[in-house]
C-alpha positions in Angstrom: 156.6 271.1 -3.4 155.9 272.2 -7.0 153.5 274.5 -8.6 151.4 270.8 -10.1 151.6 270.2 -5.8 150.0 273.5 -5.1 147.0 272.9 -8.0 146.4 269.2 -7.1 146.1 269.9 -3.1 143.1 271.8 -2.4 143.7 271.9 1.1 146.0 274.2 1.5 146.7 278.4 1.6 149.3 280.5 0.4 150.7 283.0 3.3 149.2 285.9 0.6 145.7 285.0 1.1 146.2 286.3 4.9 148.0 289.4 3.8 145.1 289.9 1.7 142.7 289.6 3.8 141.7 292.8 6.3 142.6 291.4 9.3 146.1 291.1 10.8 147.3 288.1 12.2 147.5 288.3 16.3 151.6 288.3 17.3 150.9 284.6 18.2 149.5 283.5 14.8 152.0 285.4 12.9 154.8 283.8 15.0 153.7 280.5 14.6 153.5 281.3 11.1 157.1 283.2 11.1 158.2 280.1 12.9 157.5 277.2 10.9 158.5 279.6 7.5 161.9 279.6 9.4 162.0 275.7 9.9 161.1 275.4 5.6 164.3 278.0 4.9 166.2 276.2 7.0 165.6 272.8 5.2 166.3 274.6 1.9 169.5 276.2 3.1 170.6 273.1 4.4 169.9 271.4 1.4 172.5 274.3 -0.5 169.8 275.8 -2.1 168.9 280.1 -1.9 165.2 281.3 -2.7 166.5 285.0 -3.9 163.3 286.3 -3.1 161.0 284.6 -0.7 157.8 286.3 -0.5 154.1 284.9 1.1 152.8 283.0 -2.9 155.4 280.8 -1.8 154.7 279.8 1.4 151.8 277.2 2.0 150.0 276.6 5.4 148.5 273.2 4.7 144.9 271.9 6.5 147.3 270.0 9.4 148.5 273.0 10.4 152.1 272.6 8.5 153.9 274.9 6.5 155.9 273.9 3.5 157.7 277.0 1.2 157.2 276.2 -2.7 161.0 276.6 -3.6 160.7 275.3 -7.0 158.6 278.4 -8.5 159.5 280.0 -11.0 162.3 282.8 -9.9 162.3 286.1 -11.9 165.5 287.9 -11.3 165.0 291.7 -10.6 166.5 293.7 -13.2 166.7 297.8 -14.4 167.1 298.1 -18.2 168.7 301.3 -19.3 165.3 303.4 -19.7 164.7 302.3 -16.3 162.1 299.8 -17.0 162.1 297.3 -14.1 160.9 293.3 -14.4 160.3 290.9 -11.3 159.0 291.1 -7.6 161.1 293.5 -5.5 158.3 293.9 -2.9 160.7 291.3 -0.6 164.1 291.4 -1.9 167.2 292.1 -0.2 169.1 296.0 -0.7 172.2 294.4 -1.9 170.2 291.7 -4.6 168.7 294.8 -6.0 172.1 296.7 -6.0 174.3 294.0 -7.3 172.3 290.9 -8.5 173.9 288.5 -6.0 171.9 286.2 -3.9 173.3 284.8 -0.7 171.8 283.1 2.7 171.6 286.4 3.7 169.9 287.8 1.5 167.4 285.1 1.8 167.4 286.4 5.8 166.0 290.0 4.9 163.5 288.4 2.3 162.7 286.6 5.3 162.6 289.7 7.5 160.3 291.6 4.7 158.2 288.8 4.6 157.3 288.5 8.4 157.4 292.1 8.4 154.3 292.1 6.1 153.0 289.2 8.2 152.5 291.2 11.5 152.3 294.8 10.3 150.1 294.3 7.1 152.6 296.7 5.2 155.2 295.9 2.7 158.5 297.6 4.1 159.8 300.4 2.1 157.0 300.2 -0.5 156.8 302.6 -2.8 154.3 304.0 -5.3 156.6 302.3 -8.1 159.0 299.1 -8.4 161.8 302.0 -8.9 160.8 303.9 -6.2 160.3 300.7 -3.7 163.8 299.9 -4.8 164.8 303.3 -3.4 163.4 303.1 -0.4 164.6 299.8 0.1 168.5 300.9 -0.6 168.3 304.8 1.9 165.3 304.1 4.6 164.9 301.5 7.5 161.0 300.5 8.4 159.9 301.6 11.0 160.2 299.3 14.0 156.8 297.3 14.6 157.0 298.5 18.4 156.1 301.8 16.3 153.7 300.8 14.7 151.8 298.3 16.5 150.7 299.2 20.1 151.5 296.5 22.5 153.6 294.6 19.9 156.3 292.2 21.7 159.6 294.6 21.4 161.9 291.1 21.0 160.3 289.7 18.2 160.2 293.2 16.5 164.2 293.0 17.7 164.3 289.6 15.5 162.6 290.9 12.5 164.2 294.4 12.6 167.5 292.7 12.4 166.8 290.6 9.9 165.6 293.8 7.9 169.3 295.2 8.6 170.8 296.7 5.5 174.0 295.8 5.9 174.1 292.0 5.1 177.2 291.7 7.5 174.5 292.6 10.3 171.8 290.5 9.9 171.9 287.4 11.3 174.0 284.9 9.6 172.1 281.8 9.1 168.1 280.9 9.7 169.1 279.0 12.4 170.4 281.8 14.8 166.9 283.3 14.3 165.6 280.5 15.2 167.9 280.2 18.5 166.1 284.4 19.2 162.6 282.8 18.5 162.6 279.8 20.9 164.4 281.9 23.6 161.1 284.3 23.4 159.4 284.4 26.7 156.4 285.4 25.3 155.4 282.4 23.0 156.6 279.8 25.2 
């Protein structure tokens, strides 16, 4: 899908539009949401393609109920100048793209992680008041699990999106696919 895709098909919603709104998603909705995300990264990583930084203006639910991710938007790499000036998104990228520049399917796993994250919780993990200080938190802290902050929130997906928020990219699951193994073995959104 391209950004002319997005314009010419009114019947569609970016995943923003929820995080925007005041109400958060229900475990179910945001899994089914998490889930079909999951199915598009899979395609592209299959495909040999890495997003860098998937975050919710890129993900499309559609009026059918499908979900396609817009992989062909315009990709602004995160950088630091030397007064410390920052350009692009870091709200969803991965400690070691912000550290080092390089993108890898991991990498795209914590975007991943951030994104659902943000989904469930309605909070951007490791935000900060500034792009610098976001990238600080993102490099020393861990989120807090969403057993923590949700009451009654199912304790093995948190498990699956905690790990995918691992910083250490040696960690985190190693493909889209083995998260997707973790989320059809889930008992409680059979």
């Amino acid at each position: 899908m391209t950004q002319e895709d997005a314009i010419t098909e009114p019947n569609k919603i970016n995943v923003r539009d929820f995080l925007d709104s005041d109400d958060l998603l229900t475990p179910s909705e945001a899994f089914t949401i998490i889930k079909k995300a999951l199915l598009c990264l899979i395609e592209v990583h299959s495909s040999g393609n890495l997003l860098k930084n998937l975050d919710p203006e890129k993900i499309y639910i559609h009026s059918d109920g499908s979900v396609s991710i817009d992989s062909n938007s315009l990709i602004v790499d995160f950088k630091i100048d030397d007064l410390g000036k920052t350009t692009g998104l870091v709200d969803y990228t991965s400690p070691e793209y912000l550290e080092k520049g390089t993108a890898s399917v991991t990498s795209d796993i914590y975007s991943f992680g951030a994104m659902a994250y943000h989904l469930v919780s309605g909070k951007i993990p490791d935000l900060g008041e500034s792009a610098m200080e976001t990238v600080k938190n993102r490099m020393r802290s861990t989120p807090k699990p969403l057993t923590e902050k949700i009451k009654d929130f199912p304790s093995d997906l948190s498990k699956i999106i905690m790990k995918a928020l691992d910083k250490k990219p040696e960690n985190r699951y190693q493909s889209a696919t083995q998260i997707l193994v973790d989320l059809n073995n889930l008992k409680d959104f059979q």
